[in-house]
N, C-alpha and C positions, 0 to 999 in steps of 0.2 A: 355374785354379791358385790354392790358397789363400796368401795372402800371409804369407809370415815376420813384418812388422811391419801391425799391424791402422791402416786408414786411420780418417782423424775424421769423426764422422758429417756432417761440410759435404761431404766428399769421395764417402761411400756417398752419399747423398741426389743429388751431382749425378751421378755413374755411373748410378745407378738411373732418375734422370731421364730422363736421356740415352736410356735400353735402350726404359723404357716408351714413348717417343714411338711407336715400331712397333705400338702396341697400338691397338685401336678404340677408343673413348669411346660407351658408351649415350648420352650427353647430346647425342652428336653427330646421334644418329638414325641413322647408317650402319648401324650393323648390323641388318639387316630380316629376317635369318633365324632370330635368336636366342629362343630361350623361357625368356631368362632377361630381365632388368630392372635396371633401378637400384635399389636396395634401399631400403625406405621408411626414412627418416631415424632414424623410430624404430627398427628395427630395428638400423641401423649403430651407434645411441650407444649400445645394450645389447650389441651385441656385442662393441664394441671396450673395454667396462667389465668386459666377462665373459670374457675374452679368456682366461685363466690356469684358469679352470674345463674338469676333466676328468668327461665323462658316463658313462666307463668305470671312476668311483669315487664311482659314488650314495651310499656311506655313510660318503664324506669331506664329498662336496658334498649335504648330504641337503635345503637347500632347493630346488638345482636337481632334484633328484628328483621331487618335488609341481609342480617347474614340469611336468616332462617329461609327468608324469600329466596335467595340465589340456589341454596341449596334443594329446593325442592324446583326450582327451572332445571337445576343441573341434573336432578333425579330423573324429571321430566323430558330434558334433551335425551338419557339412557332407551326412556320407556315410550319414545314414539309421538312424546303429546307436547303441542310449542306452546301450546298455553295450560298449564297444570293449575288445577287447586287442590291444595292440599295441606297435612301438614307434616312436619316430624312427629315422631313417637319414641317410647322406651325400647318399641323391638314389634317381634311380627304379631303377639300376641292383642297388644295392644292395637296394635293396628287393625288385626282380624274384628276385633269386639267394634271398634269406629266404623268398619266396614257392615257389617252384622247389622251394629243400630240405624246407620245410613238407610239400609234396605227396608227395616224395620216399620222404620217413619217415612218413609216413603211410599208406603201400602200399610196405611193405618185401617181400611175403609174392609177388611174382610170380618167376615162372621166367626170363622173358628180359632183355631191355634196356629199363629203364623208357620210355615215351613221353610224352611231353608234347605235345596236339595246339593249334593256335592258326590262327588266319588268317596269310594269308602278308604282313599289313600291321604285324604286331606289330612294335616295336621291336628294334633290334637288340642290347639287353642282354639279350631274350629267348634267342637264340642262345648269347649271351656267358654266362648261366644254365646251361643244356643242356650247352656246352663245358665246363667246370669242373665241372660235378655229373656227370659221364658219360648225359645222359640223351639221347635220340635226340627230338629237336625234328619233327615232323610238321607241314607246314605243308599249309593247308588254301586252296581258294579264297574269291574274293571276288565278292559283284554287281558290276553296273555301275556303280553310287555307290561302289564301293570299302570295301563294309562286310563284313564276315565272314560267311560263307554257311552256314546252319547245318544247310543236308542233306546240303553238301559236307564240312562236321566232323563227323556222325555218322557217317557213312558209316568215317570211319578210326579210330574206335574198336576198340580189339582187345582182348584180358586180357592187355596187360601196358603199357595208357594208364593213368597215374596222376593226369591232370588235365588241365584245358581253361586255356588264358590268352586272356583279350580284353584289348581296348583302348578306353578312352572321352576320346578323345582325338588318333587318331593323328598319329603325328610329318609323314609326306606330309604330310596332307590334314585332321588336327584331325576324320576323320569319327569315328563311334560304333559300334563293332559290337551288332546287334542282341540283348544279352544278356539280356533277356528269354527270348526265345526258347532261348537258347545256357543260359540259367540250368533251362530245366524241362528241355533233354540231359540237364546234369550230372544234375540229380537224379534220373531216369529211370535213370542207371549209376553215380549214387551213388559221381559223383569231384568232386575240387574244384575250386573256380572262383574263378580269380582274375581280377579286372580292374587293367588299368595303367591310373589314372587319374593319369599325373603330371602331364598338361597342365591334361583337363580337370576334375579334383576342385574346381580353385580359381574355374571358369569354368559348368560343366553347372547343378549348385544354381543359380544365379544369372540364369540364363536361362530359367528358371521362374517366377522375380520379376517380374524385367521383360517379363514376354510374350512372348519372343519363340520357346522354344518348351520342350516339355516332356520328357524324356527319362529312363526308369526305368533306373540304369544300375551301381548302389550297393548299398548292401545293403537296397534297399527290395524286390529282388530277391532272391526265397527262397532259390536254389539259389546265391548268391554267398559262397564262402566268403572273400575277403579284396579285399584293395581298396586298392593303394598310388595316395601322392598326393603331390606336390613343391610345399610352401611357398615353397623359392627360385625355382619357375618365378611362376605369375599372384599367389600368396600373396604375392610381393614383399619375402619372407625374403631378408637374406644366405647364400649359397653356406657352405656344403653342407648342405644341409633337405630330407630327405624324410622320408615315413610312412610303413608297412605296418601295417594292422587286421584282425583277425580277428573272426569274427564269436563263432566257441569258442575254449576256454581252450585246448580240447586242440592244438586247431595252433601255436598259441602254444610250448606245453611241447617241441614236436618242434624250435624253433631254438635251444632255451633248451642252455645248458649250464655247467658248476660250473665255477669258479674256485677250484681249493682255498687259493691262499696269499691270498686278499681273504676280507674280514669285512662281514655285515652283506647289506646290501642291493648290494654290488659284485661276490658271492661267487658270482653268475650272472648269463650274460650273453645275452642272444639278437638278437647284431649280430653282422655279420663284422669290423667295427672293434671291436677293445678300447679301445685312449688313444680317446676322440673327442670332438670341442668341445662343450664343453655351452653355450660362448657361441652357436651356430646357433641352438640349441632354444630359450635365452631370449627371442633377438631373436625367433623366432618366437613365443612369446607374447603378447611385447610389440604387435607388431605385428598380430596379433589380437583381440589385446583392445580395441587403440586403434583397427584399423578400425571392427571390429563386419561385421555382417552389412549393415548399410546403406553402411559404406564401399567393401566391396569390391563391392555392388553398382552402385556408382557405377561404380567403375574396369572391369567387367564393360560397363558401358553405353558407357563412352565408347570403350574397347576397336571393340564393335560399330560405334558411330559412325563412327570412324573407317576399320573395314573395307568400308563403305559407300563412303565417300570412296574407297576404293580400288577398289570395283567400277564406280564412276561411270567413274572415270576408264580402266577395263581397255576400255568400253564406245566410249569413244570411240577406242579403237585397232583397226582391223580387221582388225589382225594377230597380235594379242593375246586371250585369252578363257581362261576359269577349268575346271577340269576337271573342277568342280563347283559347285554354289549352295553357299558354305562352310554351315557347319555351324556354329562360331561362330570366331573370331581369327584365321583360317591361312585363308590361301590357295593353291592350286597355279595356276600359270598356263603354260599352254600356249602355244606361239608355233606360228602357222602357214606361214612362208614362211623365217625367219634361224632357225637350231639354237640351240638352247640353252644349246648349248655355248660358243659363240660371242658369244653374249649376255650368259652371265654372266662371261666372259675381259675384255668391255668395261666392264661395271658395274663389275668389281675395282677396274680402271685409271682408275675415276670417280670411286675409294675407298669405292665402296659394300663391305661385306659379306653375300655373296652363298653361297643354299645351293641343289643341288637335289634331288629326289626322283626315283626310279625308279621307283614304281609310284602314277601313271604316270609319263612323263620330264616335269617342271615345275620351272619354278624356285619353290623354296618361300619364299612372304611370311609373316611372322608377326606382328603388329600389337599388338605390347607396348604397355605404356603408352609408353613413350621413341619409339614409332613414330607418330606425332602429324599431325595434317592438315598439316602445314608440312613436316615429312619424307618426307610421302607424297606431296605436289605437288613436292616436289622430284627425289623418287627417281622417278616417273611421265615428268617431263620429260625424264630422262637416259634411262628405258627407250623412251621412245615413239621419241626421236633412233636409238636402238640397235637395237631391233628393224626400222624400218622401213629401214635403210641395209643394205642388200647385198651382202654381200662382193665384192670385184672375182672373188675361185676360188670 
């Protein structure tokens, strides 16, 4: 109920206090499922500066405009492409739907109900994409590794498929669909090919650095027409930061549309958000520019390190085991003898925050920076108590 007389803000501040206490704390380590972060310092002091800046009025705000641009070249220098078009978004959702209607309007000319084929590991704003664009979602199988099978996605190509989505990154399991492969389909039926790199855009690059392995999954990839990527997941942007790149102008022009009562450079838009924070986009500048490519390789390293820690310790559980050799940050872990279910009902009540996955059933670990060797020997020691104790039913 909105109050007839407004309280003083000693009174909101302590209400508000009060509410937040139910909320997690990244700093606390609990939340182990999450792929999002504490947001790098620098990033928080440009956004909370930049706060009042709207990106939905590039030709009020025209130096956040030039930032907006740098940052999808710097996106762009990550993901393979010297000349990107593109834009920022809220996050991968968004992006997925820009990506969706791209394909969409770009094969207007079929007779039936467009298709859109993908592994059945894709994200679930994929679906969310499909629902709201009326387009019929095809989901496709996967190998054993849980990665997108790509005789099982030709095989459903029809004339009235409008486009392939992969994933480099997945949400399960952080694995990579082989889009290599899936990139010479597309071009072979000459649809377009999107990859959802929300996770791993800011992690794949990086892991080429540091040895640990190599993966063509971007637009270094001929037949890959576009490639979304979330700053506020491993990029360590404040909420709400994501990309979508195109490799041609033309798919670009297919989300774009006029604003008649705006001037200038506001006068077209190709978001689903009109008003939207242009303080997101700066912090992510800022926060790019002051890592560099050596910072975030760092955080990419220790990332790993510590998912290490965490397979040490799965190993000395022998009730416990991963439902893969991760891929890189994320892990799925399988329980062999106590449910899952049951498992993560106990971590709750331990105040861990806990997620799991369905394909396969795991409870999903994600090893953000805030997920730290001291979090993870702590969260180890409540699972290994949890998983090995029996229910009495």
């Amino acid at each position: 109920m909105l109050n007839e007389q407004g309280l003083s803000e000693e009174q909101v501040f302590s209400r508000l206090n009060e509410l937040l206490k139910n909320d997690a704390t990244y700093r606390s380590g609990h939340p182990v499922a999450s792929m999002s972060t504490i947001p790098h310092s620098i990033g928080s002091k440009v956004f909370f500066k930049t706060i009042e800046k709207n990106a939905g009025r590039l030709h009020t705000f025209k130096g956040s405009a030039q930032v907006e641009r740098e940052v999808i070249e710097m996106i762009g220098d990550l993901l393979s492409l010297d000349e990107p078009y593109g834009t920022t978004t809220s996050g991968g959702t968004e992006s997925n739907i820009l990506a969706m209607l791209a394909a969409r309007e770009s094969k207007r000319k079929i007779k039936g109900t467009p298709e859109i084929i993908a592994p059945k590991t894709v994200h679930s704003s994929v679906d969310k994409a499909a629902w709201l664009l009326g387009i019929k979602l095809v989901k496709t199988g996967v190998d054993k590794e849980f990665r997108g099978n790509p005789t099982s996605l030709e095989k459903k190509i029809t004339s009235n498929t409008i486009g392939i989505f992969t994933t480099a990154g997945t949400t399960y399991l952080g694995q990579i669909d082989p889009i290599e492969k899936i990139g010479e389909i597309a071009e072979d039926y000459n649809l377009p090919l999107h990859v959802d790199a929300a996770f791993g855009g800011y992690v794949i690059p990086f892991l080429k650095d540091l040895g640990i392995a190599f993966h063509k999954f971007a637009f270094e990839v001929d037949g890959v027409t576009s490639v979304s990527s979330d700053p506020h997941k491993m990029g360590l942007a404040p909420i709400p930061a994501g990309s979508l790149l195109f490799r041609e102008k033309t798919f670009m022009k297919k989300i774009t549309k006029d604003i008649p009562y705006l001037q200038g450079a506001s006068s077209t838009q190709s978001t689903i958000l009109g008003t939207r924070p242009a303080g997101a986009i700066l912090a992510t500048w800022a926060v790019m520019k002051h890592l560099g490519k050596e910072g975030y390789r760092d955080i990419v390293l220790e990332c790993m390190e510590n998912t290490r820690v965490a397979l040490d310790r799965l190993e000395l559980n022998p009730l416990l085991k991963p439902a893969i050799p991760p891929v890189m940050n994320i892990i799925g872990i399988e329980s062999t003898e106590v449910t899952i279910d049951y498992i993560v009902e106990k971590m709750e009540q331990k105040g861990w925050r806990m997620a799991t996955s369905p394909k396969p059933h795991t409870i999903r670990l994600v090893i953000m920076p805030h997920v730290n060797a001291g979090a993870l020997n702590a969260f180890f020691n409540d699972l290994d108590q949890v998983s090995t104790t029996i229910p009495a039913d």
